[in-house]
N, C-alpha and C positions, 0 to 999 in steps of 0.2 A: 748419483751426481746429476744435478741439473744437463741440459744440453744445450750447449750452445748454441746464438742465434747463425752462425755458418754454418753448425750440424745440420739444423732444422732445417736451412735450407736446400742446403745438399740432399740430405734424403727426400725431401719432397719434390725435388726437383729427379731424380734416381725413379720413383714412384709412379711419377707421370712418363718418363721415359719407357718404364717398364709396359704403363696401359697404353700409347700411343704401341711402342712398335707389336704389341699382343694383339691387338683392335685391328692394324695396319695387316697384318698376318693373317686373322681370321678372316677379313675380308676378302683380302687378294689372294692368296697363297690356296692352288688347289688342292683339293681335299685327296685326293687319287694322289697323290706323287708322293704324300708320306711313306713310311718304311711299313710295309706289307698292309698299306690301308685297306684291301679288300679284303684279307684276313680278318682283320680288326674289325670292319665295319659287321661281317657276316657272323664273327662268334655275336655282337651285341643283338642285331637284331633276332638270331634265333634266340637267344637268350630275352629277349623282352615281350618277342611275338609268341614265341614255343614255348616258355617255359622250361627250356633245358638247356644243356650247355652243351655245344657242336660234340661231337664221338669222332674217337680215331680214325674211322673210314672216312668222315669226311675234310678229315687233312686240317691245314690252316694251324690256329693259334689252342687246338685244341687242350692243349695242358696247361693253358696260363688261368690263373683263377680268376675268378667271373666279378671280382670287387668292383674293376675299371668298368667293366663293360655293361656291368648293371647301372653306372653312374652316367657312364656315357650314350646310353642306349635309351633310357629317360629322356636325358636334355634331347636324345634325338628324334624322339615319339615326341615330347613338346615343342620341338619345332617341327616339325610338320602339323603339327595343332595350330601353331600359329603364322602358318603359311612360308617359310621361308624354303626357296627355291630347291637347296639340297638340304632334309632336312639334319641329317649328319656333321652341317656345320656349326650344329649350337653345340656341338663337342670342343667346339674348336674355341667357342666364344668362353664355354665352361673352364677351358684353359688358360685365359685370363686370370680369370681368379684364384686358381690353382697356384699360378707364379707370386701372385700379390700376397697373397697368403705365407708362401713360404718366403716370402723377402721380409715381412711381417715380423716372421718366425727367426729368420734369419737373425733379423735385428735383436729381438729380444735376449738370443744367444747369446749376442757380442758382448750387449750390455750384461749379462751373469756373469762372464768370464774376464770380462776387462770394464768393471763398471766408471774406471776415472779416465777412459780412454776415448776421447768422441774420435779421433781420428780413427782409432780402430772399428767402430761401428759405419763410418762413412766409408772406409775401406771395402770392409767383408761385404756390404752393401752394393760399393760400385762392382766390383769383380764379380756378384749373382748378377746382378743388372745385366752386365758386360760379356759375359759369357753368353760364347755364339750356341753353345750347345742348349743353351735355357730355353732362347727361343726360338729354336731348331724344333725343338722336340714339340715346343705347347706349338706350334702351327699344324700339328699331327693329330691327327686320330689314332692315338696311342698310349700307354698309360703309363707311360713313363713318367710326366709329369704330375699325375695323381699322385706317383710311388714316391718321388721327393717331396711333397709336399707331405704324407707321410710320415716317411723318414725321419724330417727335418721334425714333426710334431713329436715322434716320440725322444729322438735328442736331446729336442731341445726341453721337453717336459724332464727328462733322466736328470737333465744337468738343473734344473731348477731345485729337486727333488734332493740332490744332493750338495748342491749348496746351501738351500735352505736348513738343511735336514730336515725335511717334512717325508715321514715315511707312512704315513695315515693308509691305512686301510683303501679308502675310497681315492687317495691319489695313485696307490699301487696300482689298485681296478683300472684307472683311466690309463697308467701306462701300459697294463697289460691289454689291455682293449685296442689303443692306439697300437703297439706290434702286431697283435693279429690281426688288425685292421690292414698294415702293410703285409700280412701273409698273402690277406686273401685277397692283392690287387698286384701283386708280383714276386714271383719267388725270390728275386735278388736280395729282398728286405731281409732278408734272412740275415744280410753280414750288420745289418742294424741290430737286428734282434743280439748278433754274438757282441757286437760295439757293449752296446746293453748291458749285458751278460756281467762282460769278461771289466765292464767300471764297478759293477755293483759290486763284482768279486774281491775286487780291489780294494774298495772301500769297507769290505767286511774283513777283510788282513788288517786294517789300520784301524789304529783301538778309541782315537776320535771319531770316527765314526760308528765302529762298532755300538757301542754304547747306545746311538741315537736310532739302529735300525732292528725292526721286529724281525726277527728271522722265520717266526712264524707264517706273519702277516706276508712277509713275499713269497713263501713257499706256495700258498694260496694264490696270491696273482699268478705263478707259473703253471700253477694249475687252470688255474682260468688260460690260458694261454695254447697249455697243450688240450683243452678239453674243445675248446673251439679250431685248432688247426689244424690237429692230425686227424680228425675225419676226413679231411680235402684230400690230403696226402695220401691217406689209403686210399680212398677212390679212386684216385691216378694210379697210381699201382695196380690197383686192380685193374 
C-alpha cells in the first residue's frame, strides 16, 4: 500500500529524532558510566590488540562472544587513527547506526504484517524511537544494541521468508548466517534463534505452507548454523 503523505512524515520526522538524541548521547554521555564499561572496553581491546579473547583468570565479560567486541574494538582502533580524544567513543557513534538500522528494520516488519496499516507502522515506529531503554543502551559501550539490531535482522528477514514464501536455498543461507551472527555477539539471541525455530515449525504443521518449503534445503541452513556456533560453545565449556 502506498504511504501516506502524514506517514512519511511522521517517520521522518521519528528518524531524525532517533539521529539527534543518538549523536547528542555520543557526545555527552561518559563513556565509563555505562554497564561494566571497563569490562567491555578491555575484552575489545585485548581482542583487537592480542588477538585473543580475555581467559577466565582474568575475570570481566570473559564468556560473552567476541562478535561485539571485534566490531566495537575496530571503530575503536579507527578512532584513535583519526585522533579523537577517547578513542572508545566511535563505539558509541557506531551505535547510531546500529539503532537506525533496526528502526529501518523495524519498519519493514510492520509493513509485512500490517501492509494497509500506516498507522501501524507510525506506531511500532514511535514506541522504538520512544523507548528509554533504546537509547540507554546505544550511549554504552556495550552490545546490546548490535544484539537488536541482530535480532530484529533475522525477524524480520524469517517473517519476510514466510510471507513471501521464498524458501530459496541462498535466502535460508542468509537467515542462517544472520542467527549465528546473533550467536556470536550475545548469547541471549538464542530465544531469537528458538522465536525462529518454533514459527518455521509451525508453518511446517500447516499444509499451505508446507507445500512451498524445502525441508531439505532448511535442514542444511541448520546445519550451516550449528557448524559455525557450537565450536564457540565448546570452547566455553572447555
Amino acid at each position: 500500500a502506498p504511504t501516506p503523505v502524514w506517514a512519511r512524515a511522521a517517520i521522518a520526522c521519528l528518524f531524525v529524532l532517533m539521529l539527534f538524541v543518538g549523536a547528542w548521547n555520543a557526545t555527552r554521555y561518559p563513556i565509563m558510566l555505562g554497564y561494566d564499561a571497563q569490562e567491555h572496553i578491555t575484552y575489545a581491546d585485548v581482542l583487537i590488540h592480542q588477538g585473543r579473547t580475555p581467559t577466565a583468570a582474568e575475570g570481566g565479560e570473559y564468556y560473552a562472544p567476541p562478535g561485539y567486541y571485534a566490531v566495537a574494538g575496530a571503530a575503536s582502533w579507527i578512532g584513535g587513527k583519526i585522533g579523537l580524544a577517547d578513542p572508545h567513543q566511535a563505539a558509541q557513534y557506531l551505535n547510531i547506526a546500529f539503532v537506525l538500522l533496526t528502526g529501518a528494520l523495524l519498519l519493514v516488519l510492520a509493513r509485512l504484517l500490517f501492509p494497509r496499516k500506516p498507522g501501524v507502522w507510525v506506531s511500532a515506529l514511535a514506541f522504538f524511537a520512544l523507548l528509554p531503554v533504546v537509547a540507554k543502551t546505544a550511549a554504552m559501550f556495550h552490545p546490546e544494541t548490535l544484539n537488536m539490531l541482530v535480532s530484529t535482522a533475522a525477524v524480520t528477514l524469517a517473517t519476510w521468508m514466510l510471507v513471501r514464501r521464498r524458501f530459496g536455498l541462498r535466502w535460508l543461507g542468509l537467515l542462517a548466517l544472520t542467527l549465528v551472527a546473533g550467536q556470536l555477539v550475545r548469547a541471549s539471541s538464542l530465544f531469537t534463534l528458538a522465536a525462529v525455530l518454533i514459527a518455521f515449525l509451525a508453518a511446517l504443521a500447516t499444509p499451505s505452507f508446507r507445500r512451498h518449503m524445502p525441508v531439505r534445503q532448511i535442514g542444511v541452513a541448520a546445519e550451516i548454523c550449528a557448524l559455525i556456533a557450537v565450536p564457540w560453545y565448546v570452547s566455553r565449556s572447555v
